[in-house]
Backbone as CSV, one residue per row, in Angstrom:
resi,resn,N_x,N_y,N_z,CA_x,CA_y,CA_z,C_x,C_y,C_z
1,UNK,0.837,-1.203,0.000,0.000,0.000,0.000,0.874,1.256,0.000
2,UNK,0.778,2.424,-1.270,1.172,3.069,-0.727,0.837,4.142,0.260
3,UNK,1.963,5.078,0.474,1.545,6.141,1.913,0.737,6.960,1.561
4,UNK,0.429,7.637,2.510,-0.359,8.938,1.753,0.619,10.154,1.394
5,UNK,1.864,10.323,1.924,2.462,11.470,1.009,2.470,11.419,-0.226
6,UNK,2.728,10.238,-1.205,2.852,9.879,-2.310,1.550,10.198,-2.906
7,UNK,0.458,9.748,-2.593,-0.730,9.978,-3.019,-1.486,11.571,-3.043
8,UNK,-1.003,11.696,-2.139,-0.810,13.673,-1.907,-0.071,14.361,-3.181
9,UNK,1.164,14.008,-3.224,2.080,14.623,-4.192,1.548,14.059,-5.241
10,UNK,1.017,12.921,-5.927,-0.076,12.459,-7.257,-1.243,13.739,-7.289
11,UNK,-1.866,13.729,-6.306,-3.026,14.668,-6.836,-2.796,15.772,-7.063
12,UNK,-1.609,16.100,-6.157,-1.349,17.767,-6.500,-0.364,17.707,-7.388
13,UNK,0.107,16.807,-8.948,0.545,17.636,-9.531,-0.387,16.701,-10.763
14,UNK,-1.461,16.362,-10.476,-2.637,15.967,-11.112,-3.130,17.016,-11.788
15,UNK,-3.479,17.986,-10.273,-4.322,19.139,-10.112,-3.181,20.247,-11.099
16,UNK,-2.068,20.138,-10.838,-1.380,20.974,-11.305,-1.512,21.351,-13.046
17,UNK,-1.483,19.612,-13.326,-1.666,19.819,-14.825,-2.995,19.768,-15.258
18,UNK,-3.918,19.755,-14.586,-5.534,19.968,-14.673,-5.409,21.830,-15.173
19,UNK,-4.875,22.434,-14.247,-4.880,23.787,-14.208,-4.264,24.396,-15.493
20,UNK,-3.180,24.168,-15.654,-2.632,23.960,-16.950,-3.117,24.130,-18.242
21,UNK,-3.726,22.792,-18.160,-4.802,22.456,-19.552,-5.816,23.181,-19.534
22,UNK,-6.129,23.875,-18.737,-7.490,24.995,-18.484,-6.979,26.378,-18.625
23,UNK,-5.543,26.618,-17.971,-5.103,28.070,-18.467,-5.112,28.015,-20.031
24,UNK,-4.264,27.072,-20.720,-4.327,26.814,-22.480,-5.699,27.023,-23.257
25,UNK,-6.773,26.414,-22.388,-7.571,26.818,-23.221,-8.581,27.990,-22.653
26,UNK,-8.066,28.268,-21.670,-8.854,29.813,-21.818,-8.054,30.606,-22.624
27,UNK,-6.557,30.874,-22.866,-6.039,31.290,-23.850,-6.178,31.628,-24.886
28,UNK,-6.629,30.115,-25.415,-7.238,29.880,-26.467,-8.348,30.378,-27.120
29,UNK,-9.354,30.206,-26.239,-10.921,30.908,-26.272,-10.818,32.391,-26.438
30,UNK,-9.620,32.809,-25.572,-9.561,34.520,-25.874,-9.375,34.590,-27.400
31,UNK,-8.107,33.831,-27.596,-7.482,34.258,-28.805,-8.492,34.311,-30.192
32,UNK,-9.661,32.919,-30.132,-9.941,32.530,-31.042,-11.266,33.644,-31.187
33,UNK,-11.837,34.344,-30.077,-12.794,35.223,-29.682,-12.371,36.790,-30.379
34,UNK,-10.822,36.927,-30.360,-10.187,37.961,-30.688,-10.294,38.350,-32.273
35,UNK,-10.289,36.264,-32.821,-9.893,36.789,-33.899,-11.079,36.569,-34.868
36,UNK,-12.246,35.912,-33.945,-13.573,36.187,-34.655,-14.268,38.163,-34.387
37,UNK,-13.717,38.709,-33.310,-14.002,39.977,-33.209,-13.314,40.916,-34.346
38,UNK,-12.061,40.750,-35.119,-11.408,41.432,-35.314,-10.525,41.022,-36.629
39,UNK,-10.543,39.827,-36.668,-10.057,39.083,-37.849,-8.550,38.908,-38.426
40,UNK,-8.385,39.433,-36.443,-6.456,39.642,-36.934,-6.027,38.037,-37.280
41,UNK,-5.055,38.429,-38.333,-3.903,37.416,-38.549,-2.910,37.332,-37.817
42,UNK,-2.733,36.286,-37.286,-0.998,36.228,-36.728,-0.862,34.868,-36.187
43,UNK,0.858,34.310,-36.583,0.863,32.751,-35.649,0.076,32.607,-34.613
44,UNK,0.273,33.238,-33.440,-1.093,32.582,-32.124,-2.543,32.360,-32.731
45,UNK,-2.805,33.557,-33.656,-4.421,33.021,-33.879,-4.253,31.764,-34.335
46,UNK,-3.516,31.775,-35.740,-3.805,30.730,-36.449,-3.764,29.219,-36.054
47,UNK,-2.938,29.293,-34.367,-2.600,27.519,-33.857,-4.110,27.981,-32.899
48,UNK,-4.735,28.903,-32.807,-5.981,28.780,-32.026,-7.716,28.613,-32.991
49,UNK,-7.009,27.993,-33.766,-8.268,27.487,-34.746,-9.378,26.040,-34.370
């Protein structure tokens, strides 16, 4: 069985990359929001398709 520190340090860098993948795509959502508002061109829009 393992301990619970181990299982501690699993969730929190679980959680860590949970957070992560949610900062990216709010990013994203801005960017892609930006470029339906406005129709700019540029590398970031275009990988936020």
């Amino acid at each position: 069985m393992r301990n619970l520190y181990e299982i501690r340090n699993d969730a929190k860098s679980e959680k860590q990359k949970w957070m992560k993948i949610r900062e990216m795509k709010l990013i994203m959502n801005y960017y892609r929001n930006l470029k339906s508002k406005y129709g700019i061109k540029s590398p970031i829009l275009k990988m936020a398709k």
